[in-house]
N, C-alpha and C positions, 0 to 999 in steps of 0.2 A: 456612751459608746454604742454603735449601731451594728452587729453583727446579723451577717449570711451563714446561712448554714447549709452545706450538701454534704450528705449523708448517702454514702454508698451501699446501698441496700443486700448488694451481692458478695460485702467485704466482709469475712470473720466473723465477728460476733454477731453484729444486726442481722448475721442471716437465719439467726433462731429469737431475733426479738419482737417484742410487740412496740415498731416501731411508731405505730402512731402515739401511745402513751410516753414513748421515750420524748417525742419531739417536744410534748405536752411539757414531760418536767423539765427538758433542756429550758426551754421559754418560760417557766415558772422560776427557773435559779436565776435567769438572766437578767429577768423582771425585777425581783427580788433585791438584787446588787443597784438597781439603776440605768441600768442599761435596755434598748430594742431588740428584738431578737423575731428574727423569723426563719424558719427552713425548709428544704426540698430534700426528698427522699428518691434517688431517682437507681436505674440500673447500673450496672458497673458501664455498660458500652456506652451509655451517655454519660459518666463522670465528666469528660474531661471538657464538652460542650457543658455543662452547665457550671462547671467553675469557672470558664471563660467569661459566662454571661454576668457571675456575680460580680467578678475582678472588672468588668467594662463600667458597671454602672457608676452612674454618677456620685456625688461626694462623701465627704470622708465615713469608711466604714469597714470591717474587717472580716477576710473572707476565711471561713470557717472550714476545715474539711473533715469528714469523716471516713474514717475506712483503714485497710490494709496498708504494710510502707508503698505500693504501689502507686495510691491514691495520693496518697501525703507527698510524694515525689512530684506527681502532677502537676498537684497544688500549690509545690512550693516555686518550681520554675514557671506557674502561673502569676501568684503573685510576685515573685520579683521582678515579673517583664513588665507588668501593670503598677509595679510600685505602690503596693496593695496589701496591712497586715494580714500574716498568717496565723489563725489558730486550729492548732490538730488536737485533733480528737482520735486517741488510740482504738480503733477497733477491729485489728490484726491479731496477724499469727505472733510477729517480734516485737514490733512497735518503736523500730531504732532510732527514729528520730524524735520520738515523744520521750522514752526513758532520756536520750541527751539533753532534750531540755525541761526534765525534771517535772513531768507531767506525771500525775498519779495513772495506773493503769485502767485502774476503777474505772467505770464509764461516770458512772455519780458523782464519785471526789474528784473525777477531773473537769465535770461542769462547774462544781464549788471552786475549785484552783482556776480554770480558766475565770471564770468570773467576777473574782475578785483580784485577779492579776496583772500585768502590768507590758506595755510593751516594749520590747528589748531588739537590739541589731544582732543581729549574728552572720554567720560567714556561711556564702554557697559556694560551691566548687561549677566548673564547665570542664567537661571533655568532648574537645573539639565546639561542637554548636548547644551539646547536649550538657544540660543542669543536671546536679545531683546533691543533697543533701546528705549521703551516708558514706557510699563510696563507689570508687570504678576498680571493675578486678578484671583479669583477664588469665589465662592456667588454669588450673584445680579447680577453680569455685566455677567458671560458665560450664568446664566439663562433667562436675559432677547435678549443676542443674540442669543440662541435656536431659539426661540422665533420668531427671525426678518427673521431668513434662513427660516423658515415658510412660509411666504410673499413675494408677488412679487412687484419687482420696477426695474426700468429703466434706472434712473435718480442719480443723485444726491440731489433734494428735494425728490423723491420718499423713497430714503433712511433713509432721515432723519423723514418722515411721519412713514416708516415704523421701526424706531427706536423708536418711540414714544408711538406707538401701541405698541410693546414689551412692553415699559416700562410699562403701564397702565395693561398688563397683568398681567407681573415679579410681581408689586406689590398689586397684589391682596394676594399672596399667598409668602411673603418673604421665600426665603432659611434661613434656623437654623441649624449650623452644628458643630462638637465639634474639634478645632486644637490643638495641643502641638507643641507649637512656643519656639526655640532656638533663642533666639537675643543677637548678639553679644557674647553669649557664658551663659548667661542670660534664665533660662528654665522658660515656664507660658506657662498654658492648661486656654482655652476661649470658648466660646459658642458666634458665632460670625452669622452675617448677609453674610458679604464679608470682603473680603481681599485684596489688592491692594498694590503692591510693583513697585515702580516708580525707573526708572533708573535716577536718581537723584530729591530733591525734588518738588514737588510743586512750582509754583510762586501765587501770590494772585488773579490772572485774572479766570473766569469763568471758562476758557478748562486747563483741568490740565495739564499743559507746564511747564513744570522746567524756572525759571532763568536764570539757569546755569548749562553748560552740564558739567562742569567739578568739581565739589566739591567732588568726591569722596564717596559719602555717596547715599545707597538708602534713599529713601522715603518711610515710610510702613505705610501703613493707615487702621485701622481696623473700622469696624461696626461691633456696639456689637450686640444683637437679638433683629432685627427691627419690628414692627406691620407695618401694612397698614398705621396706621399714623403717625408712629416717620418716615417712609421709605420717605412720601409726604412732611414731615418739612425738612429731608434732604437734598430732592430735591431742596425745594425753598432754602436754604440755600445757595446751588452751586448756582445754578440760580443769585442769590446776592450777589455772591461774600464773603461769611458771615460762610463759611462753617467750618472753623477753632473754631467757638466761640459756635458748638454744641457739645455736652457733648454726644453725641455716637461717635462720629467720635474721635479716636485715633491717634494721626503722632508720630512716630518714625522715629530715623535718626539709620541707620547703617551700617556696612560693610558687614555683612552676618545674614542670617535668615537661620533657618531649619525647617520645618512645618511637620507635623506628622498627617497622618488622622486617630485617631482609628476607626472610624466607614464606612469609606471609600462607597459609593454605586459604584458598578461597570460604572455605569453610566455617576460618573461624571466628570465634563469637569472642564478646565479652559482655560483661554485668555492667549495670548503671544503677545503684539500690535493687537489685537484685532482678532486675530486668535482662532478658538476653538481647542483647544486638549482636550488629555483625560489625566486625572488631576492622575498622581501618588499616592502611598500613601506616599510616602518619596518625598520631595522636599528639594535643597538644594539651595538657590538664592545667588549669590553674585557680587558684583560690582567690572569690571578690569579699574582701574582708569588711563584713558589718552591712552589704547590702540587703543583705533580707531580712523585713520587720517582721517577730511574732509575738504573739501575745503569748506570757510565759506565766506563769506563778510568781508570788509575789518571794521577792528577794529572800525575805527575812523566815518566808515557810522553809524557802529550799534552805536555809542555811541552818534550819532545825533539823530537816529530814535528814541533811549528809551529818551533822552531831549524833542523830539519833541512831 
């Protein structure tokens, strides 16, 4: 197997590493297993040019990314237009699509997992033109990341402090806002808090991670018009893992939603893997089941780790 590797220099962890030794042992695991291996270390503002370059070239070989879920999102609607393995390499603050596909967080044990691992389909989502591997929000989560790009931090605990203070703001003052949702071909108009449409569903553990990247079904999760205090019960709810058994919180399973804003503010934003855009008044989400190749850990680890 012939792997590329680009490595976001300005992402999470690499930003306190001694990346040239890192690249050194990446290429030493990789060797090791059987495999080629080379990589580029470049800036965040050039990530997305040089995974383009590596997904163009010529024959079969597997485009590598490192970095933050930012980078990993890039990466992954890079590869699927190129039709081009993904392997990620966690070096973020969450790392949502690497814990979904069962990558150690380790930056070491997940060269060892990647490289003796194997490649698998799994399922990307589209809203409207735009790919996502984690999920599309739109309510409470783009308003309380407004919020955090406000604030300065440095770090990766900086981040999560200043995720915090967001939220303490977000929910002084929840978003109310009115959608006409198509699901599955099924029409209902809501008055809703937020909205969250997961490339496949929920697992039951705290950080909203899928089980399973390949079941072919979004996840759509609504909050119906929260106060300040049904907004702080929902919170403790995630927090405890318990968040299924609140009576605001809505899960639908489906293959396609259509979302309608009559009342649209010019304003407003939504998340794509936690990216802000600016939120449509027509959205059209749907799940391409098994399209995108990534190199994952070998079967029979993951099925020790989840025993374990």
């Amino acid at each position: 197997m012939k792997v590329h590797a680009v490595f976001n220099r300005d992402g999470g962890t690499f930003r306190t590493m001694d990346m040239e030794l890192f690249t050194k042992t990446a290429k030493d695991v990789f060797e090791r297993h059987g495999h080629t291996f080379e990589s580029e270390v470049v800036a965040g503002k050039n990530i997305v040019a040089a995974l383009k370059n590596v997904a163009a070239e010529t024959g079969e070989h597997v485009l590598m990314a490192g970095g933050g879920d930012g980078t990993i999102s890039a990466a992954a609607d890079i590869a699927w237009k190129a039709k081009v393995p993904l392997a990620v390499l966690p070096a973020g603050t969450m790392n949502l699509f690497a814990r979904a596909l069962k990558i150690p967080l380790e930056l070491n044990a997940a060269l060892e997992s990647l490289a003796s691992g194997e490649i698998e389909a799994v399922d990307i989502s589209t809203a409207n033109d735009e790919s996502f591997v984690h999920q599309f929000s739109i309510g409470f989560q783009p308003q309380m990341i407004k919020f955090r790009n406000t604030l300065e931090f440095s770090s990766r605990w900086g981040k999560r402090l200043a995720s915090f203070r967001a939220f303490l703001k977000a929910m002084a003052k929840p978003p109310s806002f009115t959608v006409r949702m198509t699901i599955d071909g099924s029409p209902t108009e809501r008055t809703v808090s937020a909205i969250s449409i997961a490339n496949n569903p929920y697992g039951q553990t705290m950080l909203p991670v899928p089980e399973s990247v390949n079941t072919g079904k979004l996840g759509i999760y609504i909050a119906g018009s929260l106060t300040s205090g049904t907004l702080m019960k929902l919170a403790l709810t995630v927090i405890t893992g318990s968040w299924r058994r609140n009576r605001d919180v809505e899960e639908v399973l489906a293959e396609e939603v259509q979302l309608h804003f009559p009342h649209l503010r010019k304003s407003a934003k939504a998340t794509i893997d936690g990216e802000l855009i600016k939120l449509p008044k027509d959205v059209k989400i749907a799940i391409h089941a098994g399209e995108l190749k990534v190199l994952v850990p070998p079967r029979e680890k993951q099925e020790q780790e989840k025993d374990d």
